[in-house]
PDBQT receptor file of N, H, CA, C and O in Angstrom, charges set to zero:
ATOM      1  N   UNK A   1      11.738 -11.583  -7.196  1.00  0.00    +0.000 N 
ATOM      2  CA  UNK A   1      11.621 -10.673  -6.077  1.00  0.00    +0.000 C 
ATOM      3  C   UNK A   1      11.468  -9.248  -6.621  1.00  0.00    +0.000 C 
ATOM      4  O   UNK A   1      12.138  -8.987  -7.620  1.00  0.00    +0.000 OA
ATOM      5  N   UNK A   2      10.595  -8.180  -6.054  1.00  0.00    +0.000 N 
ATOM      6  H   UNK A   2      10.051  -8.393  -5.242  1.00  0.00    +0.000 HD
ATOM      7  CA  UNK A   2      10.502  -7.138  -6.219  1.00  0.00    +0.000 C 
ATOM      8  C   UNK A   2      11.406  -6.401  -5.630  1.00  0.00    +0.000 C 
ATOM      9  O   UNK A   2      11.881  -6.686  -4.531  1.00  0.00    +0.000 OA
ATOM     10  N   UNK A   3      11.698  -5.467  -6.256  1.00  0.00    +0.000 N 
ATOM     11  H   UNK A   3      11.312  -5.235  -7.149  1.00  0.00    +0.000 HD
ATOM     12  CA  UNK A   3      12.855  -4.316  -5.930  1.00  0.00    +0.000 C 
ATOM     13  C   UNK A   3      11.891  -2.720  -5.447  1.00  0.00    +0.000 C 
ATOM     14  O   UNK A   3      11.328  -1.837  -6.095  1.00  0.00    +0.000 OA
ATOM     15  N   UNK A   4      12.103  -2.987  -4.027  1.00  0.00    +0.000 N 
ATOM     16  H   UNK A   4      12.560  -3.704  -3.501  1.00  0.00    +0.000 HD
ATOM     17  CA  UNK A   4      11.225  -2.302  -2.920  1.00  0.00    +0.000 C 
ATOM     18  C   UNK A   4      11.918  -0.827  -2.416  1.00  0.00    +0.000 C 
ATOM     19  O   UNK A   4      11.467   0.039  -1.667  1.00  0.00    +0.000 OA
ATOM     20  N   UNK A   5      13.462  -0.937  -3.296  1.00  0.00    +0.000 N 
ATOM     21  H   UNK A   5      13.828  -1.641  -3.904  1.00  0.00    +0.000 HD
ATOM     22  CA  UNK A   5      14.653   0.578  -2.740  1.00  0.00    +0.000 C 
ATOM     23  C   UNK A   5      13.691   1.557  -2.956  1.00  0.00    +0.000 C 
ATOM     24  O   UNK A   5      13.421   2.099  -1.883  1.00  0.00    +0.000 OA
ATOM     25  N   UNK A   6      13.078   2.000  -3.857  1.00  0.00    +0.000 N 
ATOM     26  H   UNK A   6      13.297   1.561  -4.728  1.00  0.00    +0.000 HD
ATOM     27  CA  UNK A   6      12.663   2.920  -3.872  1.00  0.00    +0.000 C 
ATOM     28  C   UNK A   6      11.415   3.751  -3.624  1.00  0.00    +0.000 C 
ATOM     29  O   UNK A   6      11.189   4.940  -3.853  1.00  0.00    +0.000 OA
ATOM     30  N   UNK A   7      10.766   2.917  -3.161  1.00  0.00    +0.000 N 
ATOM     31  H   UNK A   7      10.950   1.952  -2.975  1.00  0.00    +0.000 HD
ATOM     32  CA  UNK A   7       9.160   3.340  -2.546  1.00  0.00    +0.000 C 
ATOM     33  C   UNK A   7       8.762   4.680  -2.361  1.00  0.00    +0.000 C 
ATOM     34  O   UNK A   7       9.620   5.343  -1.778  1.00  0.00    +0.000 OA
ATOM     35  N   UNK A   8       7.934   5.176  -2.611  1.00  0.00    +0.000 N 
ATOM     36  H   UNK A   8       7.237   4.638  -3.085  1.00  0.00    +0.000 HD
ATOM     37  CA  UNK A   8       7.235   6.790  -2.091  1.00  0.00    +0.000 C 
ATOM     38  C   UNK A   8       6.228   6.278  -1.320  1.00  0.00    +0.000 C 
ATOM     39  O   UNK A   8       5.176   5.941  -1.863  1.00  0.00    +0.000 OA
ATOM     40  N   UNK A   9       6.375   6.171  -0.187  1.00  0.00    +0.000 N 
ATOM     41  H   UNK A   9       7.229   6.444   0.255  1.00  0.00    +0.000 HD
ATOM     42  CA  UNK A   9       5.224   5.938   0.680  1.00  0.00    +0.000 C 
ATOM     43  C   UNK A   9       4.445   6.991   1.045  1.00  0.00    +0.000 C 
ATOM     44  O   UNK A   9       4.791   8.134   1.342  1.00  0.00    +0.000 OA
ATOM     45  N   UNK A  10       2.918   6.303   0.975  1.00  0.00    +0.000 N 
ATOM     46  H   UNK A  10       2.637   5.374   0.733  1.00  0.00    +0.000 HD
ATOM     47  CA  UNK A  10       1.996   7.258   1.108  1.00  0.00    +0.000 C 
ATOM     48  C   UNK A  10       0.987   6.772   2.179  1.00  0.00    +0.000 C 
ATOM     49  O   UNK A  10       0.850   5.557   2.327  1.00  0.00    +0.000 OA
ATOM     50  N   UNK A  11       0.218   7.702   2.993  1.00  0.00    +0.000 N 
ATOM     51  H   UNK A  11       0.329   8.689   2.873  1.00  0.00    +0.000 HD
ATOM     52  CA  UNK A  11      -0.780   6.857   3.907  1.00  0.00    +0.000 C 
ATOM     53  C   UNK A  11      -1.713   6.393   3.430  1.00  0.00    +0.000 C 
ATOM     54  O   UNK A  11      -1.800   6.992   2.358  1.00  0.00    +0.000 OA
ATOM     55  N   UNK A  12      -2.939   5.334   3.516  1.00  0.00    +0.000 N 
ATOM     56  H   UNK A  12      -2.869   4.847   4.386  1.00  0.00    +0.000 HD
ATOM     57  CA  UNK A  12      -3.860   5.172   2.781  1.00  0.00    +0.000 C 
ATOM     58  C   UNK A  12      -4.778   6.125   3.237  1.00  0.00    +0.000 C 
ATOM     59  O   UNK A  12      -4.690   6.494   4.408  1.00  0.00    +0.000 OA
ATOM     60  N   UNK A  13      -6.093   6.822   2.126  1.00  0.00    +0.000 N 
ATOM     61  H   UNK A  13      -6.165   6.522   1.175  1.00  0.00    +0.000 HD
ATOM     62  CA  UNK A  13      -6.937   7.616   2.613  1.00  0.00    +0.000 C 
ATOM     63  C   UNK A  13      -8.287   7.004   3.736  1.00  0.00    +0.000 C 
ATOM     64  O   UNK A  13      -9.079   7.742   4.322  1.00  0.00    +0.000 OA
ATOM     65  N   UNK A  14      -8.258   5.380   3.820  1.00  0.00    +0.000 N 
ATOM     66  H   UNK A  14      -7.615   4.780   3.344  1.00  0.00    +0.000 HD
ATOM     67  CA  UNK A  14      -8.572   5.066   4.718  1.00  0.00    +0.000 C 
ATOM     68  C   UNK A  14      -7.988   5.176   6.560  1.00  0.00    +0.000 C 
ATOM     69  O   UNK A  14      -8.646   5.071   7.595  1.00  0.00    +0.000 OA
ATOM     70  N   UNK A  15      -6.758   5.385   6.379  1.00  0.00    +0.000 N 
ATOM     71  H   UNK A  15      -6.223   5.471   5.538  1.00  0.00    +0.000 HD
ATOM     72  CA  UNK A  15      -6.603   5.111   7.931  1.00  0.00    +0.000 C 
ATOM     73  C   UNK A  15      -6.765   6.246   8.783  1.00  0.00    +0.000 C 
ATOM     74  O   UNK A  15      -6.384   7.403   8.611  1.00  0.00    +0.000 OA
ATOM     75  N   UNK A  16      -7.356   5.759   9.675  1.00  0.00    +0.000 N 
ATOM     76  H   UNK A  16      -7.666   4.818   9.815  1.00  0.00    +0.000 HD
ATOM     77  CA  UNK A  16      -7.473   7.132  10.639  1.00  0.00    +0.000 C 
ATOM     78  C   UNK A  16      -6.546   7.295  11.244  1.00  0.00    +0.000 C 
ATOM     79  O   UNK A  16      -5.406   7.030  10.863  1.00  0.00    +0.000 OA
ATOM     80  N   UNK A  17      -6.953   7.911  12.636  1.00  0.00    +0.000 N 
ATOM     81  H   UNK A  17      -7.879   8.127  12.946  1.00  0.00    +0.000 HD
ATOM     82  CA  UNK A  17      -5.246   9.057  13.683  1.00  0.00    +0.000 C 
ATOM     83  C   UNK A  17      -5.374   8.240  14.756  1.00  0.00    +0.000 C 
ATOM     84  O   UNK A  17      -5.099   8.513  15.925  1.00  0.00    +0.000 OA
ATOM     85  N   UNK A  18      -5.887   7.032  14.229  1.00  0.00    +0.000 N 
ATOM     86  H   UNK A  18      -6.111   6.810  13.280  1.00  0.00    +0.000 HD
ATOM     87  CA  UNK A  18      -5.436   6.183  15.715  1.00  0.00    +0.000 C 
ATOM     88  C   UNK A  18      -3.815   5.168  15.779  1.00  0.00    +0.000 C 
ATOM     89  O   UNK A  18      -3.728   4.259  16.605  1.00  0.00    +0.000 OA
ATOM     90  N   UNK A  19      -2.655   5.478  14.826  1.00  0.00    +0.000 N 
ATOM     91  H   UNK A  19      -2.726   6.216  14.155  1.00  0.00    +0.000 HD
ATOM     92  CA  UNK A  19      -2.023   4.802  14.692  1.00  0.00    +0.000 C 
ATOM     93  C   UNK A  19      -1.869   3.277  13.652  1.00  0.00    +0.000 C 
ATOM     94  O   UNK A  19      -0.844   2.621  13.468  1.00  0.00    +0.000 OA
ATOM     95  N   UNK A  20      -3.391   3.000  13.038  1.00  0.00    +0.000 N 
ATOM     96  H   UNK A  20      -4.224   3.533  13.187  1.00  0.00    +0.000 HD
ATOM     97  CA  UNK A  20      -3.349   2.380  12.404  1.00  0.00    +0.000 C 
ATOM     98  C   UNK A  20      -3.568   2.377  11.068  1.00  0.00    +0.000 C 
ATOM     99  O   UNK A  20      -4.662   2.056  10.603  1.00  0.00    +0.000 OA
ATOM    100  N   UNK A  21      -2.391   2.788  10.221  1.00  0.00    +0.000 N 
ATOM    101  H   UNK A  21      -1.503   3.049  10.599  1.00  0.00    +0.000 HD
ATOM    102  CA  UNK A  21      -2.064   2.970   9.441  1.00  0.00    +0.000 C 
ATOM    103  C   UNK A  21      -1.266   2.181   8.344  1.00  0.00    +0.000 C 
ATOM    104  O   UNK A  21      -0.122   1.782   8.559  1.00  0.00    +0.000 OA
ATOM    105  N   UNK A  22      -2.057   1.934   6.917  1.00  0.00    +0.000 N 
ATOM    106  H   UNK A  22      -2.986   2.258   6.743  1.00  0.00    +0.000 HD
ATOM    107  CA  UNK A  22      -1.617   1.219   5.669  1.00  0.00    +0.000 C 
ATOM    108  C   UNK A  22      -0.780   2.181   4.960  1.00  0.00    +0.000 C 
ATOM    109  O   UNK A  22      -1.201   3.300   4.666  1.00  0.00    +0.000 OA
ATOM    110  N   UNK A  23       0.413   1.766   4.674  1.00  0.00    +0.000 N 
ATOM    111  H   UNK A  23       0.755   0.857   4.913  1.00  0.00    +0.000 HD
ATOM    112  CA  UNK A  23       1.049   2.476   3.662  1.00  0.00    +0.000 C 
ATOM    113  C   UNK A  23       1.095   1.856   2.132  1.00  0.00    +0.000 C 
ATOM    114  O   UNK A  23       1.352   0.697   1.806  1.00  0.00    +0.000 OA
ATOM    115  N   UNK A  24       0.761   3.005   1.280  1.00  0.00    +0.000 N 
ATOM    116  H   UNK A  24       0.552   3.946   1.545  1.00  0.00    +0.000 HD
ATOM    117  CA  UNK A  24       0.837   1.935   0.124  1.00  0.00    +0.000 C 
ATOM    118  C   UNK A  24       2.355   2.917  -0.661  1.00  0.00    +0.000 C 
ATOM    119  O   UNK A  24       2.689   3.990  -0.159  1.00  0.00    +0.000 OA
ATOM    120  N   UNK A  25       3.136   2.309  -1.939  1.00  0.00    +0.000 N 
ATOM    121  H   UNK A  25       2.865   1.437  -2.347  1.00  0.00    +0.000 HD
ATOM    122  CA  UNK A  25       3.313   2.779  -2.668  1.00  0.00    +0.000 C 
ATOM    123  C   UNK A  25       3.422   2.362  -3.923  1.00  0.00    +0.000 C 
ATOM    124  O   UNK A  25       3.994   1.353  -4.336  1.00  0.00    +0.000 OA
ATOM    125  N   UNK A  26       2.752   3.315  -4.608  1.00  0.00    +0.000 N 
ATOM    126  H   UNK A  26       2.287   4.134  -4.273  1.00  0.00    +0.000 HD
ATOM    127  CA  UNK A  26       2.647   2.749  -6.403  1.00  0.00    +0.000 C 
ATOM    128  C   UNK A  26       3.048   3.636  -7.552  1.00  0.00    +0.000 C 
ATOM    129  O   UNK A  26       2.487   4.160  -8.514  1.00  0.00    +0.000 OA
ATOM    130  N   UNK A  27       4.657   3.561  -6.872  1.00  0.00    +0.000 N 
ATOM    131  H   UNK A  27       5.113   3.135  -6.090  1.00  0.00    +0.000 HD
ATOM    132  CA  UNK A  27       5.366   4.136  -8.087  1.00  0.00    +0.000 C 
ATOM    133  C   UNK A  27       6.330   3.684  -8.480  1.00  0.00    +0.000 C 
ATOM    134  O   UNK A  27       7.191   4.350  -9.055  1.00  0.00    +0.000 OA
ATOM    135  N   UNK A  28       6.435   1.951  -8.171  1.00  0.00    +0.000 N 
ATOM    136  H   UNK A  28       5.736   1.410  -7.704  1.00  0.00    +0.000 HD
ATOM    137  CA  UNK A  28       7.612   1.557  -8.211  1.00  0.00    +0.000 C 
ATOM    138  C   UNK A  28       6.557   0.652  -9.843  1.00  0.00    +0.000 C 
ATOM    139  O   UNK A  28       5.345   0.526 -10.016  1.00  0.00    +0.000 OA
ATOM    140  N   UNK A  29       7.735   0.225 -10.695  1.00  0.00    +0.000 N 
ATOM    141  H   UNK A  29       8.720   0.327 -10.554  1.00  0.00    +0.000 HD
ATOM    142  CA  UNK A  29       7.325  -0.455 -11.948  1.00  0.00    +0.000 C 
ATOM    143  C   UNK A  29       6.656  -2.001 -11.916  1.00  0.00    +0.000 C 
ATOM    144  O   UNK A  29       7.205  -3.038 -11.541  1.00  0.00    +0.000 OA
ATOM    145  N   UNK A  30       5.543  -1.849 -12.338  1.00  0.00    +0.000 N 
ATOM    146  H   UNK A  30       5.098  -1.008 -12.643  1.00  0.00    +0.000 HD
ATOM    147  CA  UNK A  30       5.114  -3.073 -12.322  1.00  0.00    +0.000 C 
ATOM    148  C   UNK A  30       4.420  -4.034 -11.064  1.00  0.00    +0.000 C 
ATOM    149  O   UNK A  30       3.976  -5.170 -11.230  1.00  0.00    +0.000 OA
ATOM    150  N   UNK A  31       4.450  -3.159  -9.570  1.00  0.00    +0.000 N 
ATOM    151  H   UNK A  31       4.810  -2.236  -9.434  1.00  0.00    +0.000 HD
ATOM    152  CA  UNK A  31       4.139  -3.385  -8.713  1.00  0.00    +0.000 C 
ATOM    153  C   UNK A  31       3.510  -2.486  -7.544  1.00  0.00    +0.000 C 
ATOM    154  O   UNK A  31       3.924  -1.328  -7.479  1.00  0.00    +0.000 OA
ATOM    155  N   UNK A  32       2.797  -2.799  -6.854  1.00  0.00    +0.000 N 
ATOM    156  H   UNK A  32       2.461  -3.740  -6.907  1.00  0.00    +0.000 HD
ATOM    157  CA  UNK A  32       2.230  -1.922  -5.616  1.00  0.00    +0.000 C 
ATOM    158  C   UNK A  32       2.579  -2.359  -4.215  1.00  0.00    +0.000 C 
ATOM    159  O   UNK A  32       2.209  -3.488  -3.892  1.00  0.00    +0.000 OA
ATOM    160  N   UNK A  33       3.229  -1.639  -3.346  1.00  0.00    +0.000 N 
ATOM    161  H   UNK A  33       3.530  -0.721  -3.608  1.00  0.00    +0.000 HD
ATOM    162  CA  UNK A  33       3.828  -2.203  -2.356  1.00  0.00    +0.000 C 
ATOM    163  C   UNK A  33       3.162  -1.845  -1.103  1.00  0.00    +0.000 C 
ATOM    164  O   UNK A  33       2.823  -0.662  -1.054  1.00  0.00    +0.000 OA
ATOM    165  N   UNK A  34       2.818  -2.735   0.177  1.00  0.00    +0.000 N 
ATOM    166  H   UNK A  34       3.093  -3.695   0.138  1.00  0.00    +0.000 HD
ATOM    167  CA  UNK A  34       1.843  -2.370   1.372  1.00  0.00    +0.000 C 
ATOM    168  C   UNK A  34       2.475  -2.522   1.806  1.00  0.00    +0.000 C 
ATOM    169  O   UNK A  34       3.254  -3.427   1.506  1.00  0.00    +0.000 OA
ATOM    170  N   UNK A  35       2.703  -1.387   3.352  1.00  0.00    +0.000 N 
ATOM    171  H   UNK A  35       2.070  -0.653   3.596  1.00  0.00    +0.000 HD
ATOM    172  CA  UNK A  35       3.226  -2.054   4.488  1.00  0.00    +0.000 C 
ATOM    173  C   UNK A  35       2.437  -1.194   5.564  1.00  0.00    +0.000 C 
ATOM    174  O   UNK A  35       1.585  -0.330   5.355  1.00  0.00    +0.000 OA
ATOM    175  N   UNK A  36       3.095  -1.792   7.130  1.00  0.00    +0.000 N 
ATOM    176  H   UNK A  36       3.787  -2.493   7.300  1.00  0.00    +0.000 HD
ATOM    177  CA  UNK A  36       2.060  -0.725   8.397  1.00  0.00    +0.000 C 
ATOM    178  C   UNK A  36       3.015  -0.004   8.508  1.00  0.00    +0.000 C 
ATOM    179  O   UNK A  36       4.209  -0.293   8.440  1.00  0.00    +0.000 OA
ATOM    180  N   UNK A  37       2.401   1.206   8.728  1.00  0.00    +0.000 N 
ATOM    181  H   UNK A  37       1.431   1.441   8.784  1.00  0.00    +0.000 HD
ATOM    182  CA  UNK A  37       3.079   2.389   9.027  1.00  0.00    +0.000 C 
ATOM    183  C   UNK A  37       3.684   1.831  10.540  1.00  0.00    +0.000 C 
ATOM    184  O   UNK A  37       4.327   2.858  10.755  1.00  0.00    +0.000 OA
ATOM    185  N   UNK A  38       3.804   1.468  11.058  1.00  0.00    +0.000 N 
ATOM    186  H   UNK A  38       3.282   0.634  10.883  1.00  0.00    +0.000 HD
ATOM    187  CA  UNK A  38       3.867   1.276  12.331  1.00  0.00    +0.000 C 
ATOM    188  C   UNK A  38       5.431   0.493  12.325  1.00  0.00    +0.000 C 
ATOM    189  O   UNK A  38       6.261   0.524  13.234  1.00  0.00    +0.000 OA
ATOM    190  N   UNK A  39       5.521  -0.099  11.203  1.00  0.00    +0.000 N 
ATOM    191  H   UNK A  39       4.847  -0.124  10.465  1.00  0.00    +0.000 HD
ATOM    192  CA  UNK A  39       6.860  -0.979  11.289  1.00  0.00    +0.000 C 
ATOM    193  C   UNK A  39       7.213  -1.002   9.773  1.00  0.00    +0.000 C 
ATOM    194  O   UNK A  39       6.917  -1.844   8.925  1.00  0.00    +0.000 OA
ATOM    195  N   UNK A  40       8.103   0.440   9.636  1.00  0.00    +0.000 N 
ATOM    196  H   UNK A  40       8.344   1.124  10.325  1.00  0.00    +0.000 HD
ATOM    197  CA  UNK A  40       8.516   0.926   8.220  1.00  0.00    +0.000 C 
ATOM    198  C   UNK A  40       9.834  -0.020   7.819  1.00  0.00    +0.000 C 
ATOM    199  O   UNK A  40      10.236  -0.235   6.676  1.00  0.00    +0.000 OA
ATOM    200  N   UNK A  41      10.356  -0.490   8.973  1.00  0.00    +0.000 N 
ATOM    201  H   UNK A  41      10.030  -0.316   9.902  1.00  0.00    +0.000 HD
ATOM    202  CA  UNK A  41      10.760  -1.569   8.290  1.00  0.00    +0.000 C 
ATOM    203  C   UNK A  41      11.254  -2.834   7.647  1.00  0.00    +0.000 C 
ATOM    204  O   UNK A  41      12.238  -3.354   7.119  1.00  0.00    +0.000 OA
ATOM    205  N   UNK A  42       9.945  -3.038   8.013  1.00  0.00    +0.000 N 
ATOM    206  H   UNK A  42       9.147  -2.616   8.441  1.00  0.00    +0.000 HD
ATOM    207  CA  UNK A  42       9.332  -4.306   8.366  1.00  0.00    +0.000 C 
ATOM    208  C   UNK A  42       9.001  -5.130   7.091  1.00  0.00    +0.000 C 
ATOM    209  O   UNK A  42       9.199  -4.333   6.174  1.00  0.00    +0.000 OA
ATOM    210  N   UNK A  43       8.648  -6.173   6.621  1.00  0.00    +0.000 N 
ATOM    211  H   UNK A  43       8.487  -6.820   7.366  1.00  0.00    +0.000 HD
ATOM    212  CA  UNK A  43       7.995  -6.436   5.539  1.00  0.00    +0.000 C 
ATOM    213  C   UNK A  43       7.316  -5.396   4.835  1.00  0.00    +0.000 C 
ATOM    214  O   UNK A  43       7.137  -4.238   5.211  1.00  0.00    +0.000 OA
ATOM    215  N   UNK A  44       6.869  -6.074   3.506  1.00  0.00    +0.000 N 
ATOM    216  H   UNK A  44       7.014  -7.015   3.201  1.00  0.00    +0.000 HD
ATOM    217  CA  UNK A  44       5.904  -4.963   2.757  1.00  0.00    +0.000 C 
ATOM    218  C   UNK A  44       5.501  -6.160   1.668  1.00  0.00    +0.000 C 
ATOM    219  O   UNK A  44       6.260  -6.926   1.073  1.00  0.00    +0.000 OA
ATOM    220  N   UNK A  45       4.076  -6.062   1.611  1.00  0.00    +0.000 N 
ATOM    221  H   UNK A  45       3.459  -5.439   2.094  1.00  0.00    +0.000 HD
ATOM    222  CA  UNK A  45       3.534  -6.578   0.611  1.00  0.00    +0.000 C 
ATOM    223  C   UNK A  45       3.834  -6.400  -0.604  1.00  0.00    +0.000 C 
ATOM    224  O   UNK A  45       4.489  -5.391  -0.865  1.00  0.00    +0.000 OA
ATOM    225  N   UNK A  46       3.455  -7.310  -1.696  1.00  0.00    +0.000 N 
ATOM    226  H   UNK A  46       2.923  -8.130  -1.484  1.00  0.00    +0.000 HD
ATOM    227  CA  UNK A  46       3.594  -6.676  -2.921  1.00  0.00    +0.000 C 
ATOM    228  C   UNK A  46       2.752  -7.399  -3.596  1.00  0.00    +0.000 C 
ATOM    229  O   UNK A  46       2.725  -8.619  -3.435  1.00  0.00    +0.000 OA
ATOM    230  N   UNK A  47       2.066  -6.872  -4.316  1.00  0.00    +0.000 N 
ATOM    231  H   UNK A  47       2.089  -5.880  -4.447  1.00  0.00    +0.000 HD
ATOM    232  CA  UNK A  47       0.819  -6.849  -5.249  1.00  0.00    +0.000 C 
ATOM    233  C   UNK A  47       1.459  -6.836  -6.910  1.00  0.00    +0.000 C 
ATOM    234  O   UNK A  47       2.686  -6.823  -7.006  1.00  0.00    +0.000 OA
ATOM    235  N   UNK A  48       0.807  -6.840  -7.919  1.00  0.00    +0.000 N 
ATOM    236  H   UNK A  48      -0.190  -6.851  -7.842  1.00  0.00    +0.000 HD
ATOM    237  CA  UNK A  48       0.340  -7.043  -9.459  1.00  0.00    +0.000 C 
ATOM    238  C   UNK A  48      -0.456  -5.937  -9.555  1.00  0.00    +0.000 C 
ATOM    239  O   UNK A  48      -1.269  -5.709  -8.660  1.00  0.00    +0.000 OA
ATOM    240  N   UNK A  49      -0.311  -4.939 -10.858  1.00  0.00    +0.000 N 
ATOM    241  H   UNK A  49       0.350  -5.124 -11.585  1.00  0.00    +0.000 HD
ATOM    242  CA  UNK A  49      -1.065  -3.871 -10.698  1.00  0.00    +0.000 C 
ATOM    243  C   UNK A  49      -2.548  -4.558 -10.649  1.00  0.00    +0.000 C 
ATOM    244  O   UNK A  49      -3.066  -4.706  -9.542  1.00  0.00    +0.000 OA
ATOM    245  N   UNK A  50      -2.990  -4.828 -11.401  1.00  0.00    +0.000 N 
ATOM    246  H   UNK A  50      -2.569  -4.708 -12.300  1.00  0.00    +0.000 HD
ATOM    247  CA  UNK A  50      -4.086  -5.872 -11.567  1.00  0.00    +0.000 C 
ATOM    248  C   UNK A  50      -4.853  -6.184 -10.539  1.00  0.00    +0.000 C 
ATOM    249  O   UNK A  50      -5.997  -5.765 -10.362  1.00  0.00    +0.000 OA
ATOM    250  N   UNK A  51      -3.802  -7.468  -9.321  1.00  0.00    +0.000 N 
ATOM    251  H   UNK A  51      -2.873  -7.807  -9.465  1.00  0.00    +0.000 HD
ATOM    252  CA  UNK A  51      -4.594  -7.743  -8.081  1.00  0.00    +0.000 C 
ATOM    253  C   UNK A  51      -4.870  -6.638  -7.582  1.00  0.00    +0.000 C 
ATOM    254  O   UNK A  51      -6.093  -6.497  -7.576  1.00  0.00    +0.000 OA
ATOM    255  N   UNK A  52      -4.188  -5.524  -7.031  1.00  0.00    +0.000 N 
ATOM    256  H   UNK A  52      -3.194  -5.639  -7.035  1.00  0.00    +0.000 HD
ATOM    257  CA  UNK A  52      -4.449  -4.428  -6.341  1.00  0.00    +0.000 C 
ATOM    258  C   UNK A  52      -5.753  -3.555  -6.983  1.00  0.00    +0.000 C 
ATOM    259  O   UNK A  52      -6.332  -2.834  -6.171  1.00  0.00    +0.000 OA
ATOM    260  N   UNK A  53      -6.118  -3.560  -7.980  1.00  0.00    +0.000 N 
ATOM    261  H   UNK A  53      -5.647  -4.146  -8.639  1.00  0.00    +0.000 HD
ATOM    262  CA  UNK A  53      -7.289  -3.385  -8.721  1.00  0.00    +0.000 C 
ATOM    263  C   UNK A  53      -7.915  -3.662  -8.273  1.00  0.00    +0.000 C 
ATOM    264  O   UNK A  53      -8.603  -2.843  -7.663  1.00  0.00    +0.000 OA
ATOM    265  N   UNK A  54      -8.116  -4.640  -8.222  1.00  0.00    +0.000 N 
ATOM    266  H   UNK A  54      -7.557  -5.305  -8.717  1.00  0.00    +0.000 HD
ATOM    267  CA  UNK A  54      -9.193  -6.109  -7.591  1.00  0.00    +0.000 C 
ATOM    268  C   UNK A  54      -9.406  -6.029  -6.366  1.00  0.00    +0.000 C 
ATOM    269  O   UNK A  54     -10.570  -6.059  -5.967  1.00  0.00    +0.000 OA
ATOM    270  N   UNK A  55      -8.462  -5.922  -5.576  1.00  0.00    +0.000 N 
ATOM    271  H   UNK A  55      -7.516  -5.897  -5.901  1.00  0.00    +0.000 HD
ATOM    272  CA  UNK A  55      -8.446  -5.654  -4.113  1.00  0.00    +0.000 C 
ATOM    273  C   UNK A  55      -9.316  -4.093  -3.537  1.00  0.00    +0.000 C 
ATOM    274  O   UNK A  55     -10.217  -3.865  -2.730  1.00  0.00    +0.000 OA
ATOM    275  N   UNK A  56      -8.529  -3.325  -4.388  1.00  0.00    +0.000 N 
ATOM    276  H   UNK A  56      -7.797  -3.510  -5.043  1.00  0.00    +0.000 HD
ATOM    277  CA  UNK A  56      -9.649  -1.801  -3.680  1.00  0.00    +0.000 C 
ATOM    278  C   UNK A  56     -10.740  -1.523  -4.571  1.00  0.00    +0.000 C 
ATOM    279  O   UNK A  56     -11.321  -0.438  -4.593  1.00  0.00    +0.000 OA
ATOM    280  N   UNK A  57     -11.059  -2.644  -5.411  1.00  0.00    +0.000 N 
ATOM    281  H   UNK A  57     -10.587  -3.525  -5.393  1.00  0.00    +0.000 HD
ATOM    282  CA  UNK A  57     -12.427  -2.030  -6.210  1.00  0.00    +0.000 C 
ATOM    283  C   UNK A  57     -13.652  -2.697  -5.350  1.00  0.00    +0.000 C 
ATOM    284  O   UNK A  57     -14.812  -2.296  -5.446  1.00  0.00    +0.000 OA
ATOM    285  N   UNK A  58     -13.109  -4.106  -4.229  1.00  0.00    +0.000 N 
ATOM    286  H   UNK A  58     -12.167  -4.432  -4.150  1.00  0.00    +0.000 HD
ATOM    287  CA  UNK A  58     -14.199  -4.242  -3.114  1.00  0.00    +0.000 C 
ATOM    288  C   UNK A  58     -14.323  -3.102  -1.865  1.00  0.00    +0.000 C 
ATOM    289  O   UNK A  58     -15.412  -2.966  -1.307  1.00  0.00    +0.000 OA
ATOM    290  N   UNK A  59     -13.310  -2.398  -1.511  1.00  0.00    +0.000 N 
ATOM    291  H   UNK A  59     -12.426  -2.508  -1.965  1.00  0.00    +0.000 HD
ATOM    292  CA  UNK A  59     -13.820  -0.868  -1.313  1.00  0.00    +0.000 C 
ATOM    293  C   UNK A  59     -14.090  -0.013  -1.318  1.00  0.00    +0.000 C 
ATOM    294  O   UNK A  59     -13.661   0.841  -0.541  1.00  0.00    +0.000 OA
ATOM    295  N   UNK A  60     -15.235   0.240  -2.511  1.00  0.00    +0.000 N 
ATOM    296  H   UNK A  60     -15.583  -0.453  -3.142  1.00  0.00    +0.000 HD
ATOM    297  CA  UNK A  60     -15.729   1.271  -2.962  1.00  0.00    +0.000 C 
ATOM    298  C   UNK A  60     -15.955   2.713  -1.881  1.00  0.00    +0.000 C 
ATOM    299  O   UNK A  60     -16.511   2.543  -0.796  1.00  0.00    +0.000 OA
ATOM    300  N   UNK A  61     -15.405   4.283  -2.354  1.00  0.00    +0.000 N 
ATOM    301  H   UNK A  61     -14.952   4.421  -3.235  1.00  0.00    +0.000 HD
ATOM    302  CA  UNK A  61     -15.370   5.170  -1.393  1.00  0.00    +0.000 C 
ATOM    303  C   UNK A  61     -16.847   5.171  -0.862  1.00  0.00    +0.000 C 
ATOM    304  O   UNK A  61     -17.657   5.075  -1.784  1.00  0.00    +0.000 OA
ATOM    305  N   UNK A  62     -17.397   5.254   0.370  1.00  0.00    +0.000 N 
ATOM    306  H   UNK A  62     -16.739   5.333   1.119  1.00  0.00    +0.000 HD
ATOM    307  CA  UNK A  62     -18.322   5.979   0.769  1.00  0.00    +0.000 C 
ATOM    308  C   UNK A  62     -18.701   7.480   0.792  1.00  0.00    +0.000 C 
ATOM    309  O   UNK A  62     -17.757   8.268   0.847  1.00  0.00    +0.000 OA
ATOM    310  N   UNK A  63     -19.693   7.873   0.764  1.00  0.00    +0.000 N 
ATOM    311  H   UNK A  63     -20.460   7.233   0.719  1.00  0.00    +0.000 HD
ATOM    312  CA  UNK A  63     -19.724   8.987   0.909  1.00  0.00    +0.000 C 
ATOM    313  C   UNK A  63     -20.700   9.880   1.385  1.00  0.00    +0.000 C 
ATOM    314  O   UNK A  63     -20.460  11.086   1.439  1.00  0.00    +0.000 OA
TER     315      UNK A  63
């Protein structure tokens, strides 16, 4: 199990001001943690630095 006490949550630079909102934080060791802003506290994902790599390198920024 990941140890989630200490999170710096941040918004993702994807979500807009409609309330729907990804929080990520990746400053905890060895892991990246997701959750919705909407229900702080609520579950939260947790990722492998690695997968999370993998995961936002299929969303490349637009611009």
């Amino acid at each position: 199990m990941s140890d989630l006490s200490r999170p710096l949550w941040r918004k993702s630079s994807r979500s807009g001001n409609e309330g729907n909102c990804v929080e990520v934080a990746d400053n905890l060791p060895g892991v990246v943690g997701v959750r919705d802003s909407k229900d702080p506290t609520g579950s939260a994902l947790v990722f492998g630095p690695a997968a999370w790599r993998a995961f936002v390198a299929q969303f490349p920024e637009q611009h």
